[in-house]
C-alpha positions as CSV (number, residue, x, y, z in Angstrom):
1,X,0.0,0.0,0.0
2,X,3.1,2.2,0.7
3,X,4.6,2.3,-2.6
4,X,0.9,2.5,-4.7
5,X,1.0,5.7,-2.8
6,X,3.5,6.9,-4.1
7,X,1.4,7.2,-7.7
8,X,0.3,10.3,-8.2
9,X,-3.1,8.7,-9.4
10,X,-3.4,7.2,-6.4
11,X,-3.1,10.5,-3.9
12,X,-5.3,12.4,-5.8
13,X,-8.0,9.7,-6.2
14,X,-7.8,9.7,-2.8
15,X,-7.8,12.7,-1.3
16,X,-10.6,13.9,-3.7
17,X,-12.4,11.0,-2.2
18,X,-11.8,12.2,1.1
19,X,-13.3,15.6,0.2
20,X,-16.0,14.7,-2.0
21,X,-17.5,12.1,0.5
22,X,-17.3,13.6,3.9
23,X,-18.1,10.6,5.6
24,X,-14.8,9.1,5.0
25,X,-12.8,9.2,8.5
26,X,-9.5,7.7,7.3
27,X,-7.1,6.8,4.2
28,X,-5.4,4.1,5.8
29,X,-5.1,1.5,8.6
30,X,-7.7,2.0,11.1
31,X,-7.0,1.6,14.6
32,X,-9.5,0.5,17.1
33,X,-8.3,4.0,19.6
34,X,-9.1,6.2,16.6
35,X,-12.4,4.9,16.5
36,X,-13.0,5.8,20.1
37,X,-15.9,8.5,20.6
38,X,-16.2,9.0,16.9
39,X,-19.8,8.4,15.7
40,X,-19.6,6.5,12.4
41,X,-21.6,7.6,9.4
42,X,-21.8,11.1,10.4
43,X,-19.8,13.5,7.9
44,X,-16.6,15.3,8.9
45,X,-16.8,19.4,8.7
46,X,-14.8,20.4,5.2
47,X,-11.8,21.5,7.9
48,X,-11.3,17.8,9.4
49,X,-11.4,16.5,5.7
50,X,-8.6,18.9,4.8
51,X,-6.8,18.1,7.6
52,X,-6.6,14.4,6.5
53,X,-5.6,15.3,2.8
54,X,-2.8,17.5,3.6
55,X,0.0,14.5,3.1
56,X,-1.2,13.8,-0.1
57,X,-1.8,17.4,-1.3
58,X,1.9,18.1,-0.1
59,X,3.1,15.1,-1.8
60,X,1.7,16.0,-5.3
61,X,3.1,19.8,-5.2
62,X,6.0,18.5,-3.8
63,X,6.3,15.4,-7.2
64,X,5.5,18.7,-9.2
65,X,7.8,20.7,-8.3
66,X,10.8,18.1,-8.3
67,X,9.5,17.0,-11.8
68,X,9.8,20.8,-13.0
69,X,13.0,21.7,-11.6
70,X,14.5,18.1,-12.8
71,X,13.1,19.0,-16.6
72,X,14.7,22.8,-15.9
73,X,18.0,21.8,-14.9
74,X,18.7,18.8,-17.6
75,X,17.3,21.5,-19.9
76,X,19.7,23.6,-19.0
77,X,22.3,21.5,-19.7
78,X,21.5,20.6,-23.1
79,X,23.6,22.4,-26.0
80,X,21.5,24.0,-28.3
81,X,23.0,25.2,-31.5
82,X,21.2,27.1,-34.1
């Protein structure tokens, strides 16, 4: 599960699932302590939702980014000649 994360596809499927269906409480494992007091099947406030994405929304700036500057630098390096 680890490395499928690690696809791009896979973070933004989802944390858009996350967002889109409020009722979502977790991405991942689920342990019994987190369950503790939580009501299931009630929605989480837009905030709480956000809160759970922010790994993968860091994640796929942070793949973009790397990906530009990666592209800019061998770019860079290439001798054009007219």
């Amino acid at each position: 599960m680890a490395l499928v994360r690690l696809s791009p596809n896979t973070l933004y499927a989802e944390a858009m699932l996350a967002v889109l269906k409020p009722t979502v409480r977790s991405l991942g494992l689920v342990l019994p302590i987190q369950l503790q007091g939580a009501v299931l099947g009630t929605p989480l406030p837009l905030r709480q939702s956000l809160l759970l994405i922010w790994p993968h929304m860091t994640g796929l700036v942070a793949a973009t980014i790397l990906l530009f500057a990666l592209g800019y630098v061998l770019f860079q390096r290439r001798e054009i000649r007219a």
